[in-house]
PyMOL Python script that loads the backbone (N, CA, C, O; Angstrom):
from pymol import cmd

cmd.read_pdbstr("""\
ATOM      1  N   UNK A   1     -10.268 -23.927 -11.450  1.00  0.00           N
ATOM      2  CA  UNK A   1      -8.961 -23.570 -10.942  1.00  0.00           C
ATOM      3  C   UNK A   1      -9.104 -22.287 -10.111  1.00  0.00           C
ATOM      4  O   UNK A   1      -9.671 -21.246 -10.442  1.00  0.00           O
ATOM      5  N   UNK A   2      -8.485 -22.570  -8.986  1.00  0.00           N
ATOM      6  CA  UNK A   2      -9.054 -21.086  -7.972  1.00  0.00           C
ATOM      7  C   UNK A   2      -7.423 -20.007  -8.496  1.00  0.00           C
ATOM      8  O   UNK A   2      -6.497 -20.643  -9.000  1.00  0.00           O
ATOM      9  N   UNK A   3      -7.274 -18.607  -8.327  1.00  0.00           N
ATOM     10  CA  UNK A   3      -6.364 -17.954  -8.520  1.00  0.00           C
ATOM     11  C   UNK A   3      -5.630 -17.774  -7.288  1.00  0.00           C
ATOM     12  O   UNK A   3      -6.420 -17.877  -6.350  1.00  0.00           O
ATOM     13  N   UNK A   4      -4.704 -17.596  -6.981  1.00  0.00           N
ATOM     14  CA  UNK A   4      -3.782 -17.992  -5.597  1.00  0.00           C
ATOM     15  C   UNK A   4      -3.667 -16.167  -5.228  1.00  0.00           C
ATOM     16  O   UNK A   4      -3.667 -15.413  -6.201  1.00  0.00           O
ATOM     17  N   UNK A   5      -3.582 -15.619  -3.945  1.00  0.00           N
ATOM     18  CA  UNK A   5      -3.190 -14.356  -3.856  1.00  0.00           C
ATOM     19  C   UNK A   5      -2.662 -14.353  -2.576  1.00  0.00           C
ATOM     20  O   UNK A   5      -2.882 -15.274  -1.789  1.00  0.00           O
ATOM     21  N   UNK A   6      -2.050 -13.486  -2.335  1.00  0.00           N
ATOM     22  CA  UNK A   6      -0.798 -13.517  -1.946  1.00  0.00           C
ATOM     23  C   UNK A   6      -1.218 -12.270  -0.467  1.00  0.00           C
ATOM     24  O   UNK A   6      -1.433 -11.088  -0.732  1.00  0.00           O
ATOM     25  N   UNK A   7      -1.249 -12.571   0.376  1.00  0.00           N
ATOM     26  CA  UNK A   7      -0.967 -11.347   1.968  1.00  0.00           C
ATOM     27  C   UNK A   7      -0.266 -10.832   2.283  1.00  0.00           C
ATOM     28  O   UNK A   7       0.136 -11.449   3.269  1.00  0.00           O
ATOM     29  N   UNK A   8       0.621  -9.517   2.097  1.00  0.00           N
ATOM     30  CA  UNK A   8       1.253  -8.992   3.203  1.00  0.00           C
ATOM     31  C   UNK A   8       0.609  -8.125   3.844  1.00  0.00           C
ATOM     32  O   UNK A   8      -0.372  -7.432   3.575  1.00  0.00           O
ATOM     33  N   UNK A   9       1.416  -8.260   4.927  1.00  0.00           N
ATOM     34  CA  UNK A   9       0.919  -7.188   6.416  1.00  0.00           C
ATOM     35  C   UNK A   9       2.117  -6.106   6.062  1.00  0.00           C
ATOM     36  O   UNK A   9       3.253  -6.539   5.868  1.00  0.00           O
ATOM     37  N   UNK A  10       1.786  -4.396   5.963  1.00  0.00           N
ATOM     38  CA  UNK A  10       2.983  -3.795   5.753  1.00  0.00           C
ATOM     39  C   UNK A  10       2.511  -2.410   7.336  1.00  0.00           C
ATOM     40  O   UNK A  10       1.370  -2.123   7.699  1.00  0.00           O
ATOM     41  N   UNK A  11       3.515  -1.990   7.779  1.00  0.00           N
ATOM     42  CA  UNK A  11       3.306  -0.561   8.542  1.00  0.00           C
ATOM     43  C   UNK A  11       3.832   0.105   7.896  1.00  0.00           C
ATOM     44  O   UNK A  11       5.030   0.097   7.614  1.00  0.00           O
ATOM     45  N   UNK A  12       2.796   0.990   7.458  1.00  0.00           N
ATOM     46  CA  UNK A  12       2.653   2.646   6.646  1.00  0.00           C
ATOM     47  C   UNK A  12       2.874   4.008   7.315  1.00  0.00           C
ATOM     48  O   UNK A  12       2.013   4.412   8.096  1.00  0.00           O
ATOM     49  N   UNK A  13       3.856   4.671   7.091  1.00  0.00           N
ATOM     50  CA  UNK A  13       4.021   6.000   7.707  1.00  0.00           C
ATOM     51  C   UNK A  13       4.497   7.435   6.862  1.00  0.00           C
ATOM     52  O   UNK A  13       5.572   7.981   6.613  1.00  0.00           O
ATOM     53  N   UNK A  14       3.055   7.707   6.576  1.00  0.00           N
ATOM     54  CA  UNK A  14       3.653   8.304   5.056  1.00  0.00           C
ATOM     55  C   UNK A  14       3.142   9.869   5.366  1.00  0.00           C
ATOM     56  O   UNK A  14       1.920   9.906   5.222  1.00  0.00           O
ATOM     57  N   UNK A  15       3.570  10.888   5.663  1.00  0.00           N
ATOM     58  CA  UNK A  15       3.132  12.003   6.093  1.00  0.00           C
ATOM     59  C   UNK A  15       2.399  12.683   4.923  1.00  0.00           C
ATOM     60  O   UNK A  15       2.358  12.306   3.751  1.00  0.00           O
ATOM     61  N   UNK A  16       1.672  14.058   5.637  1.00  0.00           N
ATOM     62  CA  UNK A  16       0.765  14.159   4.199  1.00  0.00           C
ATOM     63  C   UNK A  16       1.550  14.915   2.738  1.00  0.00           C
ATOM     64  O   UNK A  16       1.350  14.514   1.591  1.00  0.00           O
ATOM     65  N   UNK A  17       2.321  15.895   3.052  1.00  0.00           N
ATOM     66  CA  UNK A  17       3.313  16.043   1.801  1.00  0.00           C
ATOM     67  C   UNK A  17       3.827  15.015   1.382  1.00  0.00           C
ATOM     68  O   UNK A  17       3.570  14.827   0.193  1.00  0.00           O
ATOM     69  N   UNK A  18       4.576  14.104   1.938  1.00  0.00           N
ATOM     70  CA  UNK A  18       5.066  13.133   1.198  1.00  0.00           C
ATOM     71  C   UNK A  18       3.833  12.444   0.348  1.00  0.00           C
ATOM     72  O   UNK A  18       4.110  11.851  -0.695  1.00  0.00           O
ATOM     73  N   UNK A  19       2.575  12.521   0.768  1.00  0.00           N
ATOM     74  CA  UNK A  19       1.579  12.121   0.073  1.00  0.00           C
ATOM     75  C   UNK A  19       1.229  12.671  -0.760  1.00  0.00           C
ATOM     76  O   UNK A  19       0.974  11.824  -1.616  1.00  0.00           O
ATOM     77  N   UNK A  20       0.990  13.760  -1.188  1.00  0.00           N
ATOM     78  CA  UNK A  20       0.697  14.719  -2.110  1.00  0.00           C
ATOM     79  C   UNK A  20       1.718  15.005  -3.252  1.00  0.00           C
ATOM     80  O   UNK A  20       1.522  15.442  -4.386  1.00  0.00           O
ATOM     81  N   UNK A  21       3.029  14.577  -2.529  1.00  0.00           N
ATOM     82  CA  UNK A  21       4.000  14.240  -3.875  1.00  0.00           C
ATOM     83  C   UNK A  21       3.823  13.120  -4.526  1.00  0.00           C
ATOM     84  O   UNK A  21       4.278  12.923  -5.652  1.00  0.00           O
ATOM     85  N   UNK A  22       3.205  12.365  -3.926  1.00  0.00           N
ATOM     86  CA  UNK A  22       2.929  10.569  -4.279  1.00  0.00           C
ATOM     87  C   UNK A  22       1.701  11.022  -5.469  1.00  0.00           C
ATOM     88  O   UNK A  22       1.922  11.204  -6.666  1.00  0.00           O
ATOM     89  N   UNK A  23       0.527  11.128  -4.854  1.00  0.00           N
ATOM     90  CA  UNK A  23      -0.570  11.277  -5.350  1.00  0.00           C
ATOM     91  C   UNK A  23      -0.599  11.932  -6.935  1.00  0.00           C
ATOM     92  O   UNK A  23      -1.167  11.577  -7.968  1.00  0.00           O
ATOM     93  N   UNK A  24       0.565  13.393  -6.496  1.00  0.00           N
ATOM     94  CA  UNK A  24       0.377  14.734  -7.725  1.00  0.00           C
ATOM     95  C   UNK A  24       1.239  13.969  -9.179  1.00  0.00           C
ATOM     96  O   UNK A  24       1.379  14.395 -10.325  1.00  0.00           O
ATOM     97  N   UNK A  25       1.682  12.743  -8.553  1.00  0.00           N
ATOM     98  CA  UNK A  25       1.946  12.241  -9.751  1.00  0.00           C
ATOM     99  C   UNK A  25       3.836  12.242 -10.301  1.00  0.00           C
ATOM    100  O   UNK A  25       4.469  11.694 -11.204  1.00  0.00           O
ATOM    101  N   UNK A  26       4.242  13.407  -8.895  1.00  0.00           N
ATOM    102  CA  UNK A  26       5.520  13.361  -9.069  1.00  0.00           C
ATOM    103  C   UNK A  26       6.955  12.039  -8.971  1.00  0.00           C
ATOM    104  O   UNK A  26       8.091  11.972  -9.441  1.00  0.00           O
ATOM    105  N   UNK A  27       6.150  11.210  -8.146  1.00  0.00           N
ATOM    106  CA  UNK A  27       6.176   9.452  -7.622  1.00  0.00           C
ATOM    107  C   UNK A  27       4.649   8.943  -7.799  1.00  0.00           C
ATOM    108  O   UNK A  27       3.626   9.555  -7.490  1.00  0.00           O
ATOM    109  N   UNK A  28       4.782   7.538  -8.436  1.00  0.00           N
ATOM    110  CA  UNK A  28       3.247   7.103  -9.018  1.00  0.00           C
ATOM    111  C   UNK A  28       3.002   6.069  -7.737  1.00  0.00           C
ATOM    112  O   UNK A  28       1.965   5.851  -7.111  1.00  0.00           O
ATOM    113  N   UNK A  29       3.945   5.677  -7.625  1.00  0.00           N
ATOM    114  CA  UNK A  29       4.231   4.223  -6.713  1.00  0.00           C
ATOM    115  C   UNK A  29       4.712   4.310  -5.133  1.00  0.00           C
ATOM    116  O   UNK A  29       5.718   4.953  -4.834  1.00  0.00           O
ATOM    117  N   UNK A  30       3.917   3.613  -4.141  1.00  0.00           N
ATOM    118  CA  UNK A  30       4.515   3.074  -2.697  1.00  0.00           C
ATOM    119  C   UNK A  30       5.281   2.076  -2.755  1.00  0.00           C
ATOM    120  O   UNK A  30       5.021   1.250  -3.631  1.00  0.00           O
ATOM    121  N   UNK A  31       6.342   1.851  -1.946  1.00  0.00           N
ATOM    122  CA  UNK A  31       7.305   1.022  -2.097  1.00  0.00           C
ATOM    123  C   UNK A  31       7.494   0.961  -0.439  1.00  0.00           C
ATOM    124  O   UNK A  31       7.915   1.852   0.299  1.00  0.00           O
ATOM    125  N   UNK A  32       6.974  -0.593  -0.046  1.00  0.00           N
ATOM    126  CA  UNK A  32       7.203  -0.617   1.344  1.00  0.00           C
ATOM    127  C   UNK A  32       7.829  -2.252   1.789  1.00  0.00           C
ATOM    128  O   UNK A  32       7.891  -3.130   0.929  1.00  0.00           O
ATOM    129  N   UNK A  33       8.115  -2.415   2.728  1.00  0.00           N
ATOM    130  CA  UNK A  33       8.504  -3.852   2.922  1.00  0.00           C
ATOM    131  C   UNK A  33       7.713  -4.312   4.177  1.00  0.00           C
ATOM    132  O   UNK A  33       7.609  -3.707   5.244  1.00  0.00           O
ATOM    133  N   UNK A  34       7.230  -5.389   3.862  1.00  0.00           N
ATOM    134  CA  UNK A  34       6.237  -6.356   4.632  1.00  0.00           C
ATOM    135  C   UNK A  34       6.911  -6.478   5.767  1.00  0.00           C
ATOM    136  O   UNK A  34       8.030  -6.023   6.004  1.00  0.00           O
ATOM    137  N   UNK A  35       5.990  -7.304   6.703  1.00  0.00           N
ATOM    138  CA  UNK A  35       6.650  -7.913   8.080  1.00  0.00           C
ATOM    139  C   UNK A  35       7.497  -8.892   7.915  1.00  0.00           C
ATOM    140  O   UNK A  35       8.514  -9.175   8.547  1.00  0.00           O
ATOM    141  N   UNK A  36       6.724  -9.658   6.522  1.00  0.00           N
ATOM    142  CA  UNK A  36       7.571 -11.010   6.247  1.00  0.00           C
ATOM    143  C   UNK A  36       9.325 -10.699   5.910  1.00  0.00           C
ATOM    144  O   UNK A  36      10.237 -11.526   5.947  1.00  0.00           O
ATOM    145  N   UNK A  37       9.398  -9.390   5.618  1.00  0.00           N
ATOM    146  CA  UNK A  37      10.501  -9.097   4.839  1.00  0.00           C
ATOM    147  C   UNK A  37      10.926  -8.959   3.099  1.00  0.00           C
ATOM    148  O   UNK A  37      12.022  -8.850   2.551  1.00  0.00           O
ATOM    149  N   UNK A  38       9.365  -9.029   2.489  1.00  0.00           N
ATOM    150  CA  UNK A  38       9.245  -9.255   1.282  1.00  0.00           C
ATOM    151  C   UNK A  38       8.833  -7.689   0.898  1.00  0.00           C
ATOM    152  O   UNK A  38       8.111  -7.127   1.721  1.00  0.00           O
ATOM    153  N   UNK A  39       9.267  -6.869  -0.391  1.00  0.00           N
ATOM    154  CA  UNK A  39       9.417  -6.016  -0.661  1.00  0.00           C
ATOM    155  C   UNK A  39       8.226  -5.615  -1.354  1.00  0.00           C
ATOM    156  O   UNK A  39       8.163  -6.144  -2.464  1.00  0.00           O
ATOM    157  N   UNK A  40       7.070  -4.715  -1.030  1.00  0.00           N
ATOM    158  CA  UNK A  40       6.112  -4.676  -2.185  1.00  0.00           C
ATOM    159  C   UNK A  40       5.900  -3.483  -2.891  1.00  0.00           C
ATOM    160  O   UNK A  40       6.439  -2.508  -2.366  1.00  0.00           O
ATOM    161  N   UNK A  41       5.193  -3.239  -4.060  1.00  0.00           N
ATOM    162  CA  UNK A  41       5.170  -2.091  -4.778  1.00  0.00           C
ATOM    163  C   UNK A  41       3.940  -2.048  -5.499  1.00  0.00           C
ATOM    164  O   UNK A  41       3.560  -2.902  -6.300  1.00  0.00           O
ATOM    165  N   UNK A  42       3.187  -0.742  -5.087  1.00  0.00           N
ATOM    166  CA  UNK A  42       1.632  -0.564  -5.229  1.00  0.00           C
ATOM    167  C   UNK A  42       1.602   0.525  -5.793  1.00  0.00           C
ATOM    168  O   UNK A  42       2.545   1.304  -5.656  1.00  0.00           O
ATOM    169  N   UNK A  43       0.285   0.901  -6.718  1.00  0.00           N
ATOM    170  CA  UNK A  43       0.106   2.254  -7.107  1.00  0.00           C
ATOM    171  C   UNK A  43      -0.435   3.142  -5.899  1.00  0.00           C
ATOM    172  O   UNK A  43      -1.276   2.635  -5.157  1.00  0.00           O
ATOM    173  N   UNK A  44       0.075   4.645  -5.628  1.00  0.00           N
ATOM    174  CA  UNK A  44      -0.028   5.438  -4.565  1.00  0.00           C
ATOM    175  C   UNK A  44      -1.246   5.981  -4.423  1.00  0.00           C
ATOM    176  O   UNK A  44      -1.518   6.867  -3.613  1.00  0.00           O
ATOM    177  N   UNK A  45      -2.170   5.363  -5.363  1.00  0.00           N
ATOM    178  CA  UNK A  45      -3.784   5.798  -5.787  1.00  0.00           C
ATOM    179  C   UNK A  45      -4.617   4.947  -4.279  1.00  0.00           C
ATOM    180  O   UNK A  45      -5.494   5.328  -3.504  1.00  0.00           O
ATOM    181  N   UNK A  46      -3.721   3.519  -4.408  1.00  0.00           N
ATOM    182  CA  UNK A  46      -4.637   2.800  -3.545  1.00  0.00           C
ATOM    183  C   UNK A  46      -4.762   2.907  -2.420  1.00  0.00           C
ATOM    184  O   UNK A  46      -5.334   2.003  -1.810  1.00  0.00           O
ATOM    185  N   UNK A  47      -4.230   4.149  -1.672  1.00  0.00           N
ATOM    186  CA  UNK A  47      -3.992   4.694  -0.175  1.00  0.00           C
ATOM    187  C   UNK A  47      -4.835   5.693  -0.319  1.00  0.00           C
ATOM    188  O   UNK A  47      -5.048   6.213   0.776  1.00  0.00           O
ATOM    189  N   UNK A  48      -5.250   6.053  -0.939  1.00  0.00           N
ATOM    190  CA  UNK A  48      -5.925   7.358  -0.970  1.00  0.00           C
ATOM    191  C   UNK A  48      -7.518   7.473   0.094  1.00  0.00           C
ATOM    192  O   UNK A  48      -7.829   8.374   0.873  1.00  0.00           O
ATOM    193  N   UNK A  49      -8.288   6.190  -0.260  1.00  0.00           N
ATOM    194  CA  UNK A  49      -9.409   6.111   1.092  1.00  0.00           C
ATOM    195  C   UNK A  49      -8.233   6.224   2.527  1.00  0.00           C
ATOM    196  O   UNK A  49      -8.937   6.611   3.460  1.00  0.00           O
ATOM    197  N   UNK A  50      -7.270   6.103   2.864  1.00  0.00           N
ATOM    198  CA  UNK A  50      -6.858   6.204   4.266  1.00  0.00           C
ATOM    199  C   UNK A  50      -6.490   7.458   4.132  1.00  0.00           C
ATOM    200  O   UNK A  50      -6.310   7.781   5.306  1.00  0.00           O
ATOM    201  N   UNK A  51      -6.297   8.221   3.601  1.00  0.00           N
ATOM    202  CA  UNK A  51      -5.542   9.797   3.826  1.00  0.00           C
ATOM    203  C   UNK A  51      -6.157  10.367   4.925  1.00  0.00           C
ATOM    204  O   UNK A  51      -7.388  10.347   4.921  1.00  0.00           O
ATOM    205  N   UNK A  52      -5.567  10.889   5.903  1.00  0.00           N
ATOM    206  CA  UNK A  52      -6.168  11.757   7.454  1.00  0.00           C
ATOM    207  C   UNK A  52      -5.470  12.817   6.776  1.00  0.00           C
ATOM    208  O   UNK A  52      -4.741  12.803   5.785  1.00  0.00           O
ATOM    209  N   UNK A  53      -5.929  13.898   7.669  1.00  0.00           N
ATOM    210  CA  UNK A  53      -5.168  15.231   7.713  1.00  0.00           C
ATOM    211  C   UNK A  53      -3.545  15.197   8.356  1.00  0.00           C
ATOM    212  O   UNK A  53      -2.971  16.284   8.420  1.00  0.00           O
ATOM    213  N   UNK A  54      -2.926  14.151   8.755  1.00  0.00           N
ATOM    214  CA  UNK A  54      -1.687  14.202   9.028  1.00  0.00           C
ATOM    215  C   UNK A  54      -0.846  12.747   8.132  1.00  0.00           C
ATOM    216  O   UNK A  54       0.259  12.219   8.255  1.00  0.00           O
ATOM    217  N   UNK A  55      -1.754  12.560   7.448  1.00  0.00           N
ATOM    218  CA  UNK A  55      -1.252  11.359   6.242  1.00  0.00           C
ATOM    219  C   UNK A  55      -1.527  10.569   6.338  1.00  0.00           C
ATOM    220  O   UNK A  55      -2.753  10.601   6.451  1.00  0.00           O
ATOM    221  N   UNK A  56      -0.914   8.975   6.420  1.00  0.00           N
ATOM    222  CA  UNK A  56      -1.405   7.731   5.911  1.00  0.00           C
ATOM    223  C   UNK A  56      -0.573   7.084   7.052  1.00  0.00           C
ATOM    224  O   UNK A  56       0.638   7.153   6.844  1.00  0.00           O
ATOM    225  N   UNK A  57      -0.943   6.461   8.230  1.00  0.00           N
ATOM    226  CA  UNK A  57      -0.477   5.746   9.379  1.00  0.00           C
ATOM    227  C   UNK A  57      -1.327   4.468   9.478  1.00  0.00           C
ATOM    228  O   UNK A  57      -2.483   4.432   9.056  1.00  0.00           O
ATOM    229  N   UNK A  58      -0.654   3.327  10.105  1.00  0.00           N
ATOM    230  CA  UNK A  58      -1.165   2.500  10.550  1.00  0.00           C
ATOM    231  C   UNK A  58      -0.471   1.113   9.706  1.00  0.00           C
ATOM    232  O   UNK A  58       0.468   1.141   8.911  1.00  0.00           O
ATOM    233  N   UNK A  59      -1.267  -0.087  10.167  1.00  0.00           N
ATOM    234  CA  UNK A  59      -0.907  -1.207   9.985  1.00  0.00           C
ATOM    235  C   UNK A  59      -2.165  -1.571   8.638  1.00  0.00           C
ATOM    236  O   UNK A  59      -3.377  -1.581   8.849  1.00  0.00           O
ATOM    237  N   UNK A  60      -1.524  -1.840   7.308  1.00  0.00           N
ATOM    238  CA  UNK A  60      -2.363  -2.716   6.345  1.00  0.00           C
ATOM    239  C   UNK A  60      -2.272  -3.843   5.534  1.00  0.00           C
ATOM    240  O   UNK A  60      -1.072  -4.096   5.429  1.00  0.00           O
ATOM    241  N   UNK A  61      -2.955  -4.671   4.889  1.00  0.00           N
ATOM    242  CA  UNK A  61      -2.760  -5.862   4.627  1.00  0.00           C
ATOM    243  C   UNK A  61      -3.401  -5.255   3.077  1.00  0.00           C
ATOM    244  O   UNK A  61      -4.333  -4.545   2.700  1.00  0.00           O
ATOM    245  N   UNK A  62      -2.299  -6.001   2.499  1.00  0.00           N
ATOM    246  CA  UNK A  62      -1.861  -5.708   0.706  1.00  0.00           C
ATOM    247  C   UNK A  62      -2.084  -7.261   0.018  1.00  0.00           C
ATOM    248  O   UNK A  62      -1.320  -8.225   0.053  1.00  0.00           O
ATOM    249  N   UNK A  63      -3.409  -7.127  -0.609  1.00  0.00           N
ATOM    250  CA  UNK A  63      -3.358  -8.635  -1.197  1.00  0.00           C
ATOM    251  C   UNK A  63      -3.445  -8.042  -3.129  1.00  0.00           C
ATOM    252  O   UNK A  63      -3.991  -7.212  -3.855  1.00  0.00           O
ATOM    253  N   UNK A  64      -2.160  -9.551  -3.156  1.00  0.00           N
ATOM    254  CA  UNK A  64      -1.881  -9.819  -4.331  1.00  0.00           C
ATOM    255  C   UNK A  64      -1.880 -10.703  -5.256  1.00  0.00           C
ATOM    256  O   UNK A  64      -1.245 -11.720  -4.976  1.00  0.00           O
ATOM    257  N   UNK A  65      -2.425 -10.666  -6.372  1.00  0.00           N
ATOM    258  CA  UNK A  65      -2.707 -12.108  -7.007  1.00  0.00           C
ATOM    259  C   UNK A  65      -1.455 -12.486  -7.651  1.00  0.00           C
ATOM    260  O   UNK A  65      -0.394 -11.899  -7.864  1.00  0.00           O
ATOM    261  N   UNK A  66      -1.912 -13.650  -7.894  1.00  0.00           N
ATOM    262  CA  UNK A  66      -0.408 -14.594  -8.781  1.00  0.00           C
ATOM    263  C   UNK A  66       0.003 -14.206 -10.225  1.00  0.00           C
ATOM    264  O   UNK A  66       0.375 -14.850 -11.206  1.00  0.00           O
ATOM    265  N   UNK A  67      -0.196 -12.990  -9.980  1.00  0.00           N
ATOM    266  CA  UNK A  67       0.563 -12.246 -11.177  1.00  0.00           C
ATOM    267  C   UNK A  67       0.674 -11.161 -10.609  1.00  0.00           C
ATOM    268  O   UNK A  67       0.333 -10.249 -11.362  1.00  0.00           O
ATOM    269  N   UNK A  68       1.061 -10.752  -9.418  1.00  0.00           N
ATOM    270  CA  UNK A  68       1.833  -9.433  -8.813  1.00  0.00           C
ATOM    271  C   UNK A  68       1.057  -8.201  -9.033  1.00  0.00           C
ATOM    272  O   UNK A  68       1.593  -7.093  -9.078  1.00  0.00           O
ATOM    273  N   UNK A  69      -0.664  -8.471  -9.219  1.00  0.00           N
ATOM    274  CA  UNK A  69      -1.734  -7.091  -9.669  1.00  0.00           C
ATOM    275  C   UNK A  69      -2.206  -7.082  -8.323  1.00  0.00           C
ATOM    276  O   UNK A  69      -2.031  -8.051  -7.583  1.00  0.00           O
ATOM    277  N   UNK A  70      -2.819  -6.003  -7.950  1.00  0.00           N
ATOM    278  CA  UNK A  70      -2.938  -5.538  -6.763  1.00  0.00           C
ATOM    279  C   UNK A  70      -4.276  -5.775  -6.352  1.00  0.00           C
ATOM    280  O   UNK A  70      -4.907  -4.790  -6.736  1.00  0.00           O
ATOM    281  N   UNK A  71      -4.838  -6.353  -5.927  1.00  0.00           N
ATOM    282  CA  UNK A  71      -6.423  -6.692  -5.424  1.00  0.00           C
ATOM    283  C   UNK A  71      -7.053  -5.816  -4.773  1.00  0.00           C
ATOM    284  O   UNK A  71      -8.016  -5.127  -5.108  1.00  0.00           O
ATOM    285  N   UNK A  72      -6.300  -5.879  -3.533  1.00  0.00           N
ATOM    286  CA  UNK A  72      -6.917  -4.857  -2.883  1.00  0.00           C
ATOM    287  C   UNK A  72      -5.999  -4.468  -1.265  1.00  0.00           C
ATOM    288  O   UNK A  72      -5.265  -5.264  -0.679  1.00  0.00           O
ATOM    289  N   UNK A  73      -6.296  -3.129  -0.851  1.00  0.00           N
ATOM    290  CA  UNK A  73      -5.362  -2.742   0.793  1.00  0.00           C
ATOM    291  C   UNK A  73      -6.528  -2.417   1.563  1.00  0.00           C
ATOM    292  O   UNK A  73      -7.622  -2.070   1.117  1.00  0.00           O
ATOM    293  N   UNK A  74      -6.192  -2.562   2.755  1.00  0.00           N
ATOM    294  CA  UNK A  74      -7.057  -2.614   3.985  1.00  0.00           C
ATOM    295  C   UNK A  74      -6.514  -2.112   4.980  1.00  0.00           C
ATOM    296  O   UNK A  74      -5.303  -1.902   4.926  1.00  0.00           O
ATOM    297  N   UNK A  75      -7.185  -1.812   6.050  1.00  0.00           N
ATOM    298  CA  UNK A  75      -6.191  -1.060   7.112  1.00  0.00           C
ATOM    299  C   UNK A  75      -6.941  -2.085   8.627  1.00  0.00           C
ATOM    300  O   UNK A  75      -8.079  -2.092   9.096  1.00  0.00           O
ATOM    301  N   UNK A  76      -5.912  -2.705   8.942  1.00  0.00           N
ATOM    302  CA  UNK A  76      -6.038  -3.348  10.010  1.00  0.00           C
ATOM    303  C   UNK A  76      -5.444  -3.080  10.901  1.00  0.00           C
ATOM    304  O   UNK A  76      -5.202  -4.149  11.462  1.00  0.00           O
ATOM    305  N   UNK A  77      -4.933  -2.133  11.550  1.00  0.00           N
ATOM    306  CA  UNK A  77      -4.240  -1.330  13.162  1.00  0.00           C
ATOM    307  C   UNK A  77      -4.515  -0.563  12.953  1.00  0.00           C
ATOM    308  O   UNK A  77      -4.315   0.391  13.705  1.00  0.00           O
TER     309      UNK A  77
END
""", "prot")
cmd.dss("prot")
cmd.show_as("cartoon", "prot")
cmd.util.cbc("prot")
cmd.orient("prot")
């Protein structure tokens, strides 16, 4: 039986304080909405390889398995 997982494409624009409030634990969670229009919610840990010195920009793809656990994010734009 293969496990089914799930793609969204989301655009991220998360400046770096707002990141550092994410990260320090004061908010645990990103909360963004896909292209599709579907709402997703990730731990704010898993952005952390993209952090620049002016925050977290760009276009990434959020795959999810068929139980809503987070596989893995990627940065594709």
């Amino acid at each position: 039986m293969t496990q089914a997982t799930y793609r969204l494409v989301v655009d991220l624009h998360i400046d770096a304080d707002e990141f550092v409030r994410l990260y320090s634990g004061s908010a645990t969670t990103v909360v963004a909405q896909a292209r599709s229009g579907l709402r997703v919610q990730f731990p704010a840990g898993a952005l952390r390889p993209f952090v620049l010195h002016n925050g977290i920009h760009g276009v990434f793809e959020i795959v999810i398995d068929e139980h809503n656990k987070l596989q893995s994010v990627a940065r594709i734009g």
